[in-house]
MARDRENDO-335138 format. One line per 2 residues: number of its first residue (from 1); their letters; for each residue x negated, z, y negated of C-alpha. Coordinates in nm, 3 decimals, padded with zeros to 5 digits. Layout:
N
NUM = A = X,Z,Y  ...
This chain:
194
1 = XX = 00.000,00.000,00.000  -00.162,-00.099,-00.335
3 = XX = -00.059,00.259,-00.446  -00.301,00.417,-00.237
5 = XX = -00.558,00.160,-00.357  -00.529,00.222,-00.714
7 = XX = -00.499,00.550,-00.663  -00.876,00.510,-00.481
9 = XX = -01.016,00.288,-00.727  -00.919,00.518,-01.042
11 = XX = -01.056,00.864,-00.910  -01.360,00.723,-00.688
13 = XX = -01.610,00.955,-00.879  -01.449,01.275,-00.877
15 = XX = -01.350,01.400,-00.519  -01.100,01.663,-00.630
17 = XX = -00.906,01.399,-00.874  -00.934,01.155,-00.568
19 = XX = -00.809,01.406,-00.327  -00.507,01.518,-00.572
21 = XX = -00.410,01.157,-00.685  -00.371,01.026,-00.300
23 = XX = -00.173,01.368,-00.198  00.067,01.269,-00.516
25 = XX = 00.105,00.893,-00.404  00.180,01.033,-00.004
27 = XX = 00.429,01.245,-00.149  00.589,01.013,-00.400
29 = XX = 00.808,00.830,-00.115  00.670,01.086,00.196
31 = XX = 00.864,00.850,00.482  00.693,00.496,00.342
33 = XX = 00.370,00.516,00.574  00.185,00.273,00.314
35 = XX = 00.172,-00.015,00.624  00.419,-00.290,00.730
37 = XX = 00.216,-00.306,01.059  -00.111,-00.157,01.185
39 = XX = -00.342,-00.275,01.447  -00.685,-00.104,01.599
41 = XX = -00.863,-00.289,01.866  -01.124,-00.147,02.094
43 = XX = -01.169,00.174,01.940  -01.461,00.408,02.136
45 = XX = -01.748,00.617,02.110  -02.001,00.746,02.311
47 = XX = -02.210,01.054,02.185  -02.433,01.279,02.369
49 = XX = -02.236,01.208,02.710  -01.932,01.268,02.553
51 = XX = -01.714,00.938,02.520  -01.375,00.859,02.387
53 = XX = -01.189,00.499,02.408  -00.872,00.370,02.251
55 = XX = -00.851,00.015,02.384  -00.557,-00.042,02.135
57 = XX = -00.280,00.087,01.903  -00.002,-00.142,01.745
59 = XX = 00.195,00.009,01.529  00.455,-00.118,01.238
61 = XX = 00.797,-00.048,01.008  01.067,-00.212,00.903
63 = XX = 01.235,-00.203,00.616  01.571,-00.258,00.488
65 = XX = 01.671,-00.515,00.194  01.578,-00.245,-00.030
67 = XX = 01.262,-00.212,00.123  01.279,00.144,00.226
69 = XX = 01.164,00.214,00.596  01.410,00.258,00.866
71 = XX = 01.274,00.208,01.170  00.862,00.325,01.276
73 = XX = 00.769,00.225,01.631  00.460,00.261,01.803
75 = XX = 00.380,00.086,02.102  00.246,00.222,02.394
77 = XX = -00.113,00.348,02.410  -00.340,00.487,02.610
79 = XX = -00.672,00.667,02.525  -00.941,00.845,02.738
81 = XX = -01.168,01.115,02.696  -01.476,01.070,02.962
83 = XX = -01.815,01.337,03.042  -02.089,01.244,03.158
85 = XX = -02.358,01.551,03.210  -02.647,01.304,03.274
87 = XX = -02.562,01.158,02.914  -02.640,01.462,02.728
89 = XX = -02.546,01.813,02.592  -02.214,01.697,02.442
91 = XX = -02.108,01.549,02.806  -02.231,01.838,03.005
93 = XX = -02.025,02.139,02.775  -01.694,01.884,02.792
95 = XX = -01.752,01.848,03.170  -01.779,02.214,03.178
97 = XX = -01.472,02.236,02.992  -01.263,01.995,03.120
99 = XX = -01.394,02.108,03.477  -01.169,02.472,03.386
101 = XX = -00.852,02.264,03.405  -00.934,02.052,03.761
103 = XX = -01.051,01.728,03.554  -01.363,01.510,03.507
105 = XX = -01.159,01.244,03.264  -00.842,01.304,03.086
107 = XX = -00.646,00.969,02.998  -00.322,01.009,02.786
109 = XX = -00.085,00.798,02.690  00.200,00.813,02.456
111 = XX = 00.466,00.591,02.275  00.727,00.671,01.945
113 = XX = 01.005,00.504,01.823  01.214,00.660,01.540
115 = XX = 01.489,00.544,01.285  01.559,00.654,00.957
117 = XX = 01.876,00.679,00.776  01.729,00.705,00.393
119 = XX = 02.062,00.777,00.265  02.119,01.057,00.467
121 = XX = 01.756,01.154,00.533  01.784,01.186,00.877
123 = XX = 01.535,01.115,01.127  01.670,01.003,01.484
125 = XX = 01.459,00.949,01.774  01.497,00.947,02.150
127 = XX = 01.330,01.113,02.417  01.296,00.777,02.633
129 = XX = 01.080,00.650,02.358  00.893,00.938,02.199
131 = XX = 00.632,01.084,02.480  00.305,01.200,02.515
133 = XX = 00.188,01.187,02.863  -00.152,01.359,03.009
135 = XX = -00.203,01.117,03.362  -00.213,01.362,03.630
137 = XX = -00.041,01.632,03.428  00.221,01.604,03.243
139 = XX = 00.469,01.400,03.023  00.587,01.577,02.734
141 = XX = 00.896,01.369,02.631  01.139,01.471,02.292
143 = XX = 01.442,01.363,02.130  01.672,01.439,01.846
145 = XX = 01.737,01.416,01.472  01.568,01.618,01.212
147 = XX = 01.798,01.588,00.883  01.630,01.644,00.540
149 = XX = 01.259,01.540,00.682  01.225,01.391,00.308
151 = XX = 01.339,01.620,00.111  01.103,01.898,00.296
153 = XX = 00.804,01.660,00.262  00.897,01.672,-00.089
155 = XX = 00.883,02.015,-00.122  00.566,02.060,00.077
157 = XX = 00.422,01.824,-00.192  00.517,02.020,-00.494
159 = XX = 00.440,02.387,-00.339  00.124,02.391,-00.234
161 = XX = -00.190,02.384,-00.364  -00.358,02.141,-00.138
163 = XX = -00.728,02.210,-00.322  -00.709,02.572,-00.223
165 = XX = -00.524,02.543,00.155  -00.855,02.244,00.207
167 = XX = -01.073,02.598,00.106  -00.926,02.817,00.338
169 = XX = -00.635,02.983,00.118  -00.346,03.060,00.344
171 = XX = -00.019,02.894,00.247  00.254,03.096,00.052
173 = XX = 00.488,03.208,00.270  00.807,03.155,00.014
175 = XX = 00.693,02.818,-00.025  00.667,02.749,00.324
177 = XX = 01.004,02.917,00.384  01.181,02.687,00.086
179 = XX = 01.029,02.324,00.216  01.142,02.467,00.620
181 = XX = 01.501,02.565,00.479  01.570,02.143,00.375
183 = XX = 01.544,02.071,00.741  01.818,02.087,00.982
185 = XX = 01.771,02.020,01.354  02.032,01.810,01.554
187 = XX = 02.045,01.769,01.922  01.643,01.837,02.012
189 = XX = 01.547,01.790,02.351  01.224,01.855,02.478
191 = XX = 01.149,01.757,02.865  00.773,01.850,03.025
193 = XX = 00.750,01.649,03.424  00.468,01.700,03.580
């Protein structure tokens, strides 16, 4: 979104101004992503033993005539986290690690689909299309509608001092308790299959 670009290009020498001006853009229209579609291709990285591959993630929105978003999918993905010990000390502490929980690789996959109503500001999504699943553990599948997702956003924007919470201040709790009190919760359904 040329937003977020201008907002770069205007603050580039001064990380705090930078920092402030792209929180204000995100939370100028909080359920406009900034993308029409989004691709990554062949994502990995291999560091001390330790590697992590994302062979690809497709993602986009659509938009109604007014061009507001109503509708975010993202296809399914997979990703894997490997260990290799004879790669290094990164590889031999997540071996160790993973090793705690029965596994030598984790792969996970996951896939989201969501509408949004903008005139209601509801968000509806459905538990056949919104999972995150760890292969030989568990799929962790949810569903519902979360109404007033914008307006808490919003709120969120406006009450916290992101500056201080990115220097270890602890959120205010009346503020967090004001943005959580615009959301209402329809219908949730959370299913774990292992």
């Amino acid at each position: 979104d040329a937003k977020f670009v201008k907002a770069i290009q205007e603050n580039i020498g001064d990380e705090d101004a930078l920092m402030a001006a792209i929180m204000d853009v995100a939370y100028e229209n909080p359920m406009d992503p900034g993308y029409d579609s989004f691709k990554m291709d062949d994502l990995s990285f291999d560091v001390a033993g330790a590697s992590f591959a994302v062979p690809a993630i497709t993602a986009s929105v659509e938009r109604n005539s007014a061009g507001q978003p109503v509708k975010y999918v993202t296809q399914p993905y997979t990703m894997t986290l490997k260990a290799d010990a004879e790669g290094g000390e990164a590889g031999a502490g997540l071996l160790q690690g993973l090793s705690v929980i029965g596994y030598e690789e984790l792969t996970m996959k996951g896939e989201s689909v969501a509408t949004y109503d903008p005139d209601k500001d509801i968000v509806s999504f459905d538990a056949k299309k919104n999972y995150f699943e760890l292969v030989d553990g568990a799929k962790f599948s949810f569903g519902g509608k979360v109404e007033g997702y914008n307006a808490y956003t919003k709120e969120v924007g406006t009450s916290f001092n992101f500056a201080d919470l990115a220097e270890g201040a602890e959120p205010d709790p009346a503020a967090m308790q004001a943005a959580m009190g615009k959301l209402t919760i329809h219908g949730f359904e959370l299913s774990i299959k292992d």
